[in-house]
C-alpha positions as CSV (number, residue, x, y, z in Angstrom):
1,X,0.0,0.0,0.0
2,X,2.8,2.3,0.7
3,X,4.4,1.5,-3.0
4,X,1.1,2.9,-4.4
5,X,1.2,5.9,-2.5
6,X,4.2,6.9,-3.8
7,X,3.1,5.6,-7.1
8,X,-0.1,8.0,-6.9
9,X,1.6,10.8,-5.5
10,X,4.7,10.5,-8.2
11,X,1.8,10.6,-10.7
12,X,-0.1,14.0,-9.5
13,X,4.0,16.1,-9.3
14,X,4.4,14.5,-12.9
15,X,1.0,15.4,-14.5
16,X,1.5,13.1,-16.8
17,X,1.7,8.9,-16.7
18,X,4.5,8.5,-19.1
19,X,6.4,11.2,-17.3
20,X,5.8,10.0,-13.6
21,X,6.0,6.3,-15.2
22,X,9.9,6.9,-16.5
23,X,10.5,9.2,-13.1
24,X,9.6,6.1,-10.8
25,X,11.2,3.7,-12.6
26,X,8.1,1.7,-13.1
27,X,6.1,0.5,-16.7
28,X,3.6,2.9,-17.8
29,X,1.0,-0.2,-18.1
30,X,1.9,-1.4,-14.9
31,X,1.5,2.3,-12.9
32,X,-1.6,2.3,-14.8
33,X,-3.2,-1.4,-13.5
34,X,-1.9,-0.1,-10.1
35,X,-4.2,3.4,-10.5
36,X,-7.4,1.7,-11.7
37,X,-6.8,-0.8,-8.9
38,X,-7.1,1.9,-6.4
39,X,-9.7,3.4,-7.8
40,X,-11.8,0.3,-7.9
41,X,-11.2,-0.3,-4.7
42,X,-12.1,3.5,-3.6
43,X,-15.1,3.3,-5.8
44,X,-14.2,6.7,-7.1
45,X,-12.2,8.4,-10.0
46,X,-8.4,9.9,-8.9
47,X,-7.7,11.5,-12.1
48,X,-9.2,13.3,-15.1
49,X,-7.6,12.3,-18.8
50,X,-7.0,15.7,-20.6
51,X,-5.6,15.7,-23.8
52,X,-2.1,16.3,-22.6
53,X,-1.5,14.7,-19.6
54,X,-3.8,14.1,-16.3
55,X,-5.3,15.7,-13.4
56,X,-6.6,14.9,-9.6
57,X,-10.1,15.5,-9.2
58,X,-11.4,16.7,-5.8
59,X,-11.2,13.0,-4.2
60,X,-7.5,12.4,-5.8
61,X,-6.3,15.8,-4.2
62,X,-8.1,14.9,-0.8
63,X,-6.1,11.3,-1.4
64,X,-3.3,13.5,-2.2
65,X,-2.5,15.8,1.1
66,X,-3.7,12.5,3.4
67,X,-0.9,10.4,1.3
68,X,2.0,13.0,1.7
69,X,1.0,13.1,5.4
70,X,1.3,9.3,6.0
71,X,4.1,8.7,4.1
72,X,6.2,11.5,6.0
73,X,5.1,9.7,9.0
74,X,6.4,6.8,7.8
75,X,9.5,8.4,6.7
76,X,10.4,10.2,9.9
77,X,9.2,6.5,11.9
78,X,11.8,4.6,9.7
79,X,14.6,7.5,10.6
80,X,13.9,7.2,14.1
81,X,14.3,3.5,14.1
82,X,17.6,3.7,12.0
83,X,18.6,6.5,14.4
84,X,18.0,3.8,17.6
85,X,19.8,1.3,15.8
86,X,23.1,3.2,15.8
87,X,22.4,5.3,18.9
88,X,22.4,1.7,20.9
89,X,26.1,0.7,21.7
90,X,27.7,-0.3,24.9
91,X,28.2,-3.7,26.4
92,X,25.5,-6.0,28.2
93,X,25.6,-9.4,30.2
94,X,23.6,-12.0,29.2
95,X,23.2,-15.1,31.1
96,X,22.0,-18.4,29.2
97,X,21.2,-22.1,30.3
98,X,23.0,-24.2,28.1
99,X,20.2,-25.9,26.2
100,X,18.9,-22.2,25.7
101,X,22.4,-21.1,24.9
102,X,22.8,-24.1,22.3
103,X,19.2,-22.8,20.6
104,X,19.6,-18.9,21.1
105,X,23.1,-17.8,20.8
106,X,24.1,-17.9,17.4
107,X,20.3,-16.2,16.1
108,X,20.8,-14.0,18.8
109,X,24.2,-12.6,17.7
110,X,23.2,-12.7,14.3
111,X,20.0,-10.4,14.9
112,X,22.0,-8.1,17.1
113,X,25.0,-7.4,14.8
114,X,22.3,-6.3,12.3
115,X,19.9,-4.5,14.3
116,X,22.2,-2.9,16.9
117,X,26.1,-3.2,15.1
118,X,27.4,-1.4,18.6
119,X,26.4,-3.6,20.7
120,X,28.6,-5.3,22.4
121,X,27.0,-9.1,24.1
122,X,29.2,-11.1,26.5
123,X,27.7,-14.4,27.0
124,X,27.7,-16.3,30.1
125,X,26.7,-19.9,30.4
126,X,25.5,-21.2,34.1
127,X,22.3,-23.5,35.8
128,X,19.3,-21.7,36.3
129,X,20.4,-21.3,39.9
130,X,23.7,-19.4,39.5
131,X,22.1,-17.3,36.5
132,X,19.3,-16.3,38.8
133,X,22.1,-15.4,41.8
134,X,24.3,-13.4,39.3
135,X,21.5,-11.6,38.4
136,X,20.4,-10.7,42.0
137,X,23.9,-9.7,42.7
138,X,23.9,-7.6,39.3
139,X,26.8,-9.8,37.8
140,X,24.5,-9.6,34.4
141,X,22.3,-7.4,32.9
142,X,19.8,-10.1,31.5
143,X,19.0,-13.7,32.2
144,X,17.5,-16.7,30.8
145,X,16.7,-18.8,33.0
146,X,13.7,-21.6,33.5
147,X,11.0,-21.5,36.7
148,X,9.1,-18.4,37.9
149,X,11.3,-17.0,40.8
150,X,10.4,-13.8,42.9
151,X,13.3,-12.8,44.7
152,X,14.4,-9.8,46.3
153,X,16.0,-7.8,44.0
154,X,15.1,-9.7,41.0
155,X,12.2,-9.1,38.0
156,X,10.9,-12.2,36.3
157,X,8.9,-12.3,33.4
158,X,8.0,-15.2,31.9
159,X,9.0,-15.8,28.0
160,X,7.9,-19.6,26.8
161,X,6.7,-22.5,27.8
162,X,8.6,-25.7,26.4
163,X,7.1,-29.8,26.2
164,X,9.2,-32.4,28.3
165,X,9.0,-35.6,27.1
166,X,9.9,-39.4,28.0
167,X,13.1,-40.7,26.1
168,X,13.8,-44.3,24.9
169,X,15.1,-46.5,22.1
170,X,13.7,-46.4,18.8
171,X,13.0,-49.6,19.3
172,X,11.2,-49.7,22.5
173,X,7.9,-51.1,22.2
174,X,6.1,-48.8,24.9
175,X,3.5,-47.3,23.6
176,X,2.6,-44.9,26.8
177,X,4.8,-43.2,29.5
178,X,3.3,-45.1,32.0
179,X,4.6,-48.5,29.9
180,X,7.9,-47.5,30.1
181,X,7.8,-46.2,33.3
182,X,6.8,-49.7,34.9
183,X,9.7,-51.2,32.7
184,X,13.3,-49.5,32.9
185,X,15.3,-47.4,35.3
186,X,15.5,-43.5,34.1
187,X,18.6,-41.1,33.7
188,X,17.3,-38.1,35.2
189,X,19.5,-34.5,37.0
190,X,20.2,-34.7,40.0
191,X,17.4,-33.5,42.8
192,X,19.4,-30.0,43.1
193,X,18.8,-29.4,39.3
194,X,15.9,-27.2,38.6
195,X,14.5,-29.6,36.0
196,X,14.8,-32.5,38.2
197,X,12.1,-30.3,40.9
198,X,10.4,-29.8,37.6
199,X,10.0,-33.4,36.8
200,X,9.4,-34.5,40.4
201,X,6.9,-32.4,40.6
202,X,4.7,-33.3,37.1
203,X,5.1,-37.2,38.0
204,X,3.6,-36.6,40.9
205,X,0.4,-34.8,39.4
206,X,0.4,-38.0,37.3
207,X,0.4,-40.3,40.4
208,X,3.3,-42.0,38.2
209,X,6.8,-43.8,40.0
210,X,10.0,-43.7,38.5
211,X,13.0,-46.1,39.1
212,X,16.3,-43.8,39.4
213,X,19.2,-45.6,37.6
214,X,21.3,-43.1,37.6
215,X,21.7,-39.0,38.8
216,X,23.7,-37.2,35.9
217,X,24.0,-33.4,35.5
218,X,24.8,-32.9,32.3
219,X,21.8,-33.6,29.3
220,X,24.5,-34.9,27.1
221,X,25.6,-37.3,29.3
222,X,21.8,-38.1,30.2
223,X,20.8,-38.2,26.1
224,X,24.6,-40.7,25.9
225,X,23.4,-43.0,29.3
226,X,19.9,-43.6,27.1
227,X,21.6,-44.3,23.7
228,X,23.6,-46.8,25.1
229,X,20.5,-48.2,26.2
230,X,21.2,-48.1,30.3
231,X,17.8,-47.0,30.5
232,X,14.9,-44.4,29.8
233,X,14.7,-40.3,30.6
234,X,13.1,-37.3,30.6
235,X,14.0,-34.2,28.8
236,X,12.8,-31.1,27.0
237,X,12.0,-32.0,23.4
238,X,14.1,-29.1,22.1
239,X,17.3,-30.5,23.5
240,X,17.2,-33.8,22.1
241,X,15.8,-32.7,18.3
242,X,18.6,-33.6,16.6
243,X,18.6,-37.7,18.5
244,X,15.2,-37.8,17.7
245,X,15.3,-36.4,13.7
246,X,18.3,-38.6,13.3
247,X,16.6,-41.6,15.2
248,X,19.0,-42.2,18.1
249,X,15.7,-41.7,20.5
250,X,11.8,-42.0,20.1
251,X,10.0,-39.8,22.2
252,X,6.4,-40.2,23.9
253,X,4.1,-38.1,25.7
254,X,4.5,-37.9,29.3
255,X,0.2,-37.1,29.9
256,X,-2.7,-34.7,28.8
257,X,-1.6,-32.3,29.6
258,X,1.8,-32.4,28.8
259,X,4.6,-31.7,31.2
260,X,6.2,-28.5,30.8
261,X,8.0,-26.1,32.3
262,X,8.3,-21.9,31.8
263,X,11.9,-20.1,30.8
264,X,11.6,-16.7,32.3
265,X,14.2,-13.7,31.5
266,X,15.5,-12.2,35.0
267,X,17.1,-8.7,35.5
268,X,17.8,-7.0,38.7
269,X,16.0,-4.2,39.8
270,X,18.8,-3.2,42.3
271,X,20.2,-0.5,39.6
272,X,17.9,0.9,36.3
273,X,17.8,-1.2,33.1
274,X,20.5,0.5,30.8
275,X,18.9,1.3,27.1
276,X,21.5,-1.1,25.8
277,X,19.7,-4.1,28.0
278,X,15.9,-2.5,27.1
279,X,16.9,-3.3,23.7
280,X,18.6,-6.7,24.3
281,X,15.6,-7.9,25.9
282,X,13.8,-6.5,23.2
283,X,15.4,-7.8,20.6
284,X,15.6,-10.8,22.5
285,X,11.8,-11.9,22.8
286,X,11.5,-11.2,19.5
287,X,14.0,-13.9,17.8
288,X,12.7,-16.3,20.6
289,X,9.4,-16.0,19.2
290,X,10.8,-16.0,15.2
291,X,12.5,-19.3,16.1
292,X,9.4,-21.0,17.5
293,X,7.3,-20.0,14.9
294,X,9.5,-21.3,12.5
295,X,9.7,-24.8,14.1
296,X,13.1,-24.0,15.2
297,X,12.6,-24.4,19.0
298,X,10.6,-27.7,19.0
299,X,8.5,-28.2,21.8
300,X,7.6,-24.7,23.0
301,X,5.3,-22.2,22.5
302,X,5.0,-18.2,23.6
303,X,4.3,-17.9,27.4
């Protein structure tokens, strides 16, 4: 719509379609489908054909002043933005988790050096736990971390919710969580890890026992223990996307409704937000939410 405003108004300076067609760069026949387009849609005539060129009528002038009016807007909006973008410079702290670090990192980066190219991001990677103490103590400027904690000292706002899932062989013939449950030992964090509470908690709301073969911190160690086959686990679905694309794992539902948990960015309150960090978090929420429309965060949706 913007295109043929600028079309249109080209048209009126030129007096003439030929003229305003070779001044805009555009095909006369083409400029032309464009004008009766708008004035079908309008339901009213723009322009009166003279013999040498064309006119606005009283609509097309109203059209006219309202069209130079919205596109200066525009204008001036896209110089403010471009005037952000290089006014924000200056260094922030974000902490990640390091399945969020794994997912976020490298879109993250990539966003930033194109949106804001003086920003500087360090990037620290830490549990949930430490993230949510370094941002307390004002170690960072930003955190990722998962859970809903109000501390003093601390904001929280929630940013998405993400599926866990029970994690087996591909050739495991369970066809429910329950199944599996009754059947093997799980590879699941140790109770100090905040998706162990997490997990604790939802198989409890499903009145379901586990057997505990083994307490391992690390998911990659957890997603290697299940491979090998010492036994089933519980994960986010996002973290183990590529084992279950390539078939290393099969994944099943652990209920209706699913188990889940919430990632929530943290910031202390303790000093004001910098404009650097406002635009980080920003910037932030909003390649979150491109990746998991895109499919690219499998498992979670906006909070």
């Amino acid at each position: 719509m913007l295109d043929l405003l600028r079309y249109f108004i080209g048209i009126v300076d030129a007096g003439s379609m030929t003229r305003a067609a070779d001044l805009l760069g555009v095909a006369q026949p083409s400029l032309s489908a464009h004008i009766a387009r708008m004035e079908e849609n309008l339901e009213v005539a723009l322009f009166e054909r003279l013999p040498r060129g064309i006119r606005p009528t009283e609509a097309g002038m109203i059209l006219y002043d309202r069209a130079q009016t919205i596109l200066a807007s525009v204008d001036q909006a896209l110089a403010d933005v471009r005037s952000l973008s290089r006014s924000v410079s200056g260094k922030v702290h974000l902490g990640l988790t390091g399945t969020i670090n794994g997912a976020l990192a490298v879109p993250l980066i990539t966003a930033a050096r194109l949106r804001f190219p003086a920003l500087q991001i360090v990037i620290s990677e830490a549990m949930s736990g430490f993230l949510q103490d370094w941002a307390a103590a004002g170690k960072i400027d930003l955190g990722i971390i998962y859970g809903e904690r109000e501390l003093a000292g601390l904001s929280c706002a929630p940013l998405f919710i993400e599926e866990l899932v029970a994690l087996t062989l591909p050739g495991d013939a369970a066809q429910s969580f329950a199944e599996l449950a009754a059947r093997l030992p799980f590879i699941l964090p140790g109770p100090a890890h905040g998706l162990r509470q997490t997990i604790d908690d939802g198989l409890k709301r499903l009145g379901i026992a586990v057997e505990v073969g083994f307490e391992v911190a690390s998911y990659q160690n957890i997603v290697d223990f299940t491979t090998a086959g010492f036994g089933a686990s519980i994960l986010p679905r996002h973290a183990v996307a590529r084992d279950l694309a390539e078939g290393r794992l099969r994944a099943l539902s652990l209920g209706t409704p699913p188990m889940t948990r919430v990632a929530s960015i943290v910031a202390p309150t303790t000093r004001a937000r910098s404009g650097p960090a406002v635009a980080l978090e920003s910037l932030l929420r909003e390649v979150v939410a491109d990746l998991i429309a895109a499919g690219r965060w499998q498992g979670a949706h906006p909070h």
